[in-house]
C-alpha positions in Angstrom: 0.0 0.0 0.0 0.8 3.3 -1.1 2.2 5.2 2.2 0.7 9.0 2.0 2.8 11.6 2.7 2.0 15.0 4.0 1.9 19.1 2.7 2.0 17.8 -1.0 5.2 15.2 -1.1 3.7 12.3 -2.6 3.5 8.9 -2.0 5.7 6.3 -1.7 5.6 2.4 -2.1 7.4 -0.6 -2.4 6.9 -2.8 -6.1 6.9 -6.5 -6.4 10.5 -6.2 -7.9 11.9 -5.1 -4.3 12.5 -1.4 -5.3 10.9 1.6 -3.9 8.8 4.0 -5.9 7.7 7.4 -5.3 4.8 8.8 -6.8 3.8 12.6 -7.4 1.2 14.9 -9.3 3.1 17.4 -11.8 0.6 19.5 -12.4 -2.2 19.5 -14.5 -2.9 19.3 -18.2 -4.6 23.3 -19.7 -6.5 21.1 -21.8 -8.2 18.1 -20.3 -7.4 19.1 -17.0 -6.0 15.8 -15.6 -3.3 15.3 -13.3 -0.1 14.5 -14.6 1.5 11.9 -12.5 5.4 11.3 -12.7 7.6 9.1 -10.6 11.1 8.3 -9.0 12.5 4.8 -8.5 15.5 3.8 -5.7 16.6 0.3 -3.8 16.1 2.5 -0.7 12.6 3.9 0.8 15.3 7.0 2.1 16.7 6.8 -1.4 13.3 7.2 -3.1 12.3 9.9 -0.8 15.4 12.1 -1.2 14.4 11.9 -5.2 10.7 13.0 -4.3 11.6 15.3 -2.4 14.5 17.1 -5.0 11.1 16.2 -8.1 8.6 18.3 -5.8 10.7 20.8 -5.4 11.7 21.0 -9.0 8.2 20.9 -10.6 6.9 24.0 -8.1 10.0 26.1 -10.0 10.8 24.8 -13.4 8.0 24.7 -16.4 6.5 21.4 -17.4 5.6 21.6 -20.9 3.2 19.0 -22.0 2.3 21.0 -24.6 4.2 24.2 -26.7 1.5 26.9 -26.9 1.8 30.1 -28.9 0.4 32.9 -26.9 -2.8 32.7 -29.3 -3.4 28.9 -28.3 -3.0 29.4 -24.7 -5.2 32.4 -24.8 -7.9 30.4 -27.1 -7.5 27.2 -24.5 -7.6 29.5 -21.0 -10.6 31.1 -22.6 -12.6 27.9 -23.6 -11.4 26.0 -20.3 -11.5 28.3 -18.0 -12.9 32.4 -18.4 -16.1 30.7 -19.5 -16.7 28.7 -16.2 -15.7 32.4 -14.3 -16.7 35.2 -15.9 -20.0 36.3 -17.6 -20.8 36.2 -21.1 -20.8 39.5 -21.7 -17.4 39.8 -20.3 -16.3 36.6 -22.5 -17.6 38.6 -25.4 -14.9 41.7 -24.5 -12.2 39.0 -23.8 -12.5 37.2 -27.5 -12.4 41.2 -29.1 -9.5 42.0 -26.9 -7.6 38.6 -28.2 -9.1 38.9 -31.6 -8.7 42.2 -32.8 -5.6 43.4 -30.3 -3.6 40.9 -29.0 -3.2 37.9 -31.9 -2.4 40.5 -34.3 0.7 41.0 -32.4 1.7 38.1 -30.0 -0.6 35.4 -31.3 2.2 33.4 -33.2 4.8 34.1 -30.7 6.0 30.9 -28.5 4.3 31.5 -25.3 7.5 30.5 -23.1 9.2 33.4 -24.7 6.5 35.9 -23.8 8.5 38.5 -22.2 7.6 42.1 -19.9 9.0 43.9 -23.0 6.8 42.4 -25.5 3.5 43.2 -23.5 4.6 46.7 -23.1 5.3 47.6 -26.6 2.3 46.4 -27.1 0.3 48.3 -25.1 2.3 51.2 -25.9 0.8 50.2 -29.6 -2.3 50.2 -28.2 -2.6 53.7 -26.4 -1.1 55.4 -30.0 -2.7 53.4 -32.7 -4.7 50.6 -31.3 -8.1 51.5 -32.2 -9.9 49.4 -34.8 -10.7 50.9 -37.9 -15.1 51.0 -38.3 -17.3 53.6 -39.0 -18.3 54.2 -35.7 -14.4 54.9 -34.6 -13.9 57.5 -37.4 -14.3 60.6 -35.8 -12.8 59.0 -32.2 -8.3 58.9 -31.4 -6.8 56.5 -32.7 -5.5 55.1 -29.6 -7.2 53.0 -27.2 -8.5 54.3 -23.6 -6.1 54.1 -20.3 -9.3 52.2 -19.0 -9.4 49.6 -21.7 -5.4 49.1 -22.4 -5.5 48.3 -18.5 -8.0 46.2 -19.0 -6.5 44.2 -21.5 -3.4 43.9 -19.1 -5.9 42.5 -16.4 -7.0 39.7 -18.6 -3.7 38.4 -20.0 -2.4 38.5 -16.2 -5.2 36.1 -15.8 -4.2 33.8 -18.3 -0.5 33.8 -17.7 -1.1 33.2 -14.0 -3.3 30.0 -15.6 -0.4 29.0 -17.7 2.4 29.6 -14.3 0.0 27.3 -12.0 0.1 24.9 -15.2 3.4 25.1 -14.9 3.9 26.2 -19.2 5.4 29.3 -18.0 7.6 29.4 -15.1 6.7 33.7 -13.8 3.9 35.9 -15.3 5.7 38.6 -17.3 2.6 41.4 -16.6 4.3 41.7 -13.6 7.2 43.7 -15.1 4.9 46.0 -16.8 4.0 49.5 -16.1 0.8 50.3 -16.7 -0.5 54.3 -17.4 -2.8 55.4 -14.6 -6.2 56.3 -14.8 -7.2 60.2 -15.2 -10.2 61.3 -13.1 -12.0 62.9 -15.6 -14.1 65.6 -13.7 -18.2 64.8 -14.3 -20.0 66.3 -16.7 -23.9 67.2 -15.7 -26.8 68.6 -17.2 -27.6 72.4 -16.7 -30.6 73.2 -15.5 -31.8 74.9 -18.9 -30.5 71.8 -20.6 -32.2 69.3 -18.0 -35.4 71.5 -19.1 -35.1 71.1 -22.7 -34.4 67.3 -22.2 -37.4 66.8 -20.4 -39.6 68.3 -22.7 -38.1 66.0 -25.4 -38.7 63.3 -23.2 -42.3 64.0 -22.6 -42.9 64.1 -26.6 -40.6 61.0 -27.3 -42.9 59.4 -24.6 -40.3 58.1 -22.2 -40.2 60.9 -19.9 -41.1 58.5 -16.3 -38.3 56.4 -17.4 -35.6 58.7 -17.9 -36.8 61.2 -14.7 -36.4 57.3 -12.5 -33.2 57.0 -14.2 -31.8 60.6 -13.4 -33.2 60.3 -9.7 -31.5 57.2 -8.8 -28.6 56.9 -10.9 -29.2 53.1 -11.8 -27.7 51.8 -15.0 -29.1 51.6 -18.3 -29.7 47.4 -17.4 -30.9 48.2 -13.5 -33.5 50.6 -14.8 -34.8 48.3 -17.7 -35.3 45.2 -15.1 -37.3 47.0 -12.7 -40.7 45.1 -12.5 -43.7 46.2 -10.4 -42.6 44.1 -7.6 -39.5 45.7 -6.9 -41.1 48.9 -6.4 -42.5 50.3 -2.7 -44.6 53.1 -3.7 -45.6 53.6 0.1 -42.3 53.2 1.7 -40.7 55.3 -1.2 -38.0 52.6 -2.0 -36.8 51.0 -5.4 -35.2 47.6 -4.6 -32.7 46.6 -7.8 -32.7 42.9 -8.0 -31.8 42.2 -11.3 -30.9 43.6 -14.8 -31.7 43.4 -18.6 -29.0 43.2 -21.1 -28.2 41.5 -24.7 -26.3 38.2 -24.9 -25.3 36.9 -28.5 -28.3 39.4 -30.0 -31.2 38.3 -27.6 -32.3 40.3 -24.5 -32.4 38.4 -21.5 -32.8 39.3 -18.3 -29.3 38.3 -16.0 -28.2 38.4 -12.6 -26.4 41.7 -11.1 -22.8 41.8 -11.6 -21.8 42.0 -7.8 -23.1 41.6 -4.2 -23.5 45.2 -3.8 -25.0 46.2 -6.6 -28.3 44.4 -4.8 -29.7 47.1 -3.2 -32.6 49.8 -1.6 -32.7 53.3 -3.1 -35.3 55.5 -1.5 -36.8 57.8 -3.4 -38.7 61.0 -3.0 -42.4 62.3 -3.0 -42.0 63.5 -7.2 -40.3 60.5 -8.1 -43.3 58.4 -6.4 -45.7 60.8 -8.4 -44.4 60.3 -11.3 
């Protein structure tokens, strides 16, 4: 029988040919996501667990390459294995333009092992200059790509390189000697009182006045607003309780759980609001 160790070492057992082996998990495959299983042989059980030990220690710092991925494979298999089973599907739909249309055209054919800090930042230095793709709506817009989205983009690849370090392709994640531009705070732009006039009146004609007043006295998002049902509103207590939101998946409106545990919550609202 196998004898367990503790903390991760193994096991250890002898065979029927009077040797000792020692048996350890080497991570996992990106792909199928099986263990890979390697082991040590030795006349000695303190032979065998000197070579387990020495393994162990080897597999937590060196690579193990069961397969050679270019960065556009990895980044295809991470998304398809695991940023599906994690993140929503609006946010997968981001992820596959960000690979698609920013990052393939770049790194995609480059050997994913060779990924380097330098790489990633001329290519988000590409990004903030020229990065924009070229469509009708973008005409009139820079050419560059937002500090928000560039960073953004960094965020996702760090999450599929630290994939690829825990599957031991890749032995450190290379975002990690990038600098990244930081975020202006852009001071908010609101409505004058003339102007919130004037868009009211348009409102009333266009026939969505109720909505938009709601909207501009609770601040909810475009997707809160649009999921309000009956139910969630307490016209006596004066409280709108956002449980939920509308958006569009893969051209279908469906209605979709909020994105985090604080955005369920109890706005109060005043007397006009009610009346309206």
């Amino acid at each position: 029988m196998a004898k367990r160790r503790a903390n991760g070492e193994g096991s250890i057992r002898k065979r029927k040919d009077g040797r000792w082996e020692g048996r350890y998990t080497a991570g996992r495959d990106p792909v199928t996501g099986k263990a890979i299983y390697k082991n040590v042989l030795g006349k000695t059980q303190s032979e065998v667990k000197e070579k387990l030990k020495s393994a162990i220690e080897k597999t937590s710092v060196l690579p193990l390459r069961t397969e050679h991925y270019t960065v556009g494979q990895w980044l295809d298999a991470w998304m398809e294995n695991y940023a599906k089973l994690q993140v929503r599907a609006s946010s997968c739909k981001t992820y596959r333009g960000f690979i698609e249309n920013h990052i393939k055209p770049a790194l995609g054919d480059m050997p994913l092992e060779k990924l380097t800090a330098m790489d990633l930042q001329r290519l988000y230095k590409h990004l903030l200059e020229s990065g924009r793709v070229e469509c009708t709506e973008a005409r009139n817009k820079p050419k560059g790509l937002s500090v928000k989205t560039v960073r953004n983009i960094n965020q996702m690849i760090s999450s599929a390189l630290n994939c690829a370090v825990e599957q031991h392709l890749i032995p450190t994640n290379p975002t990690k000697g990038c600098v990244l531009p930081k975020l202006e705070r852009k001071e908010m732009k609101i409505l004058s009182p003339e102007s919130l006039g004037t868009f009211f009146e348009e409102a009333q004609r266009s026939g969505v006045f109720e909505l938009y007043y709601i909207d501009l006295a609770t601040g909810l998002r475009r997707g809160e607003l649009l999921g309000l049902k009956w139910s969630d509103i307490d016209l006596v207590k004066g409280v709108i309780h956002v449980r939920r939101q509308v958006l569009r998946q893969n051209g279908e409106v469906v209605e979709a759980p909020l994105k985090t545990k604080n955005s369920y919550r109890n706005i109060a609202i005043g007397v006009d609001a009610i009346n309206v």
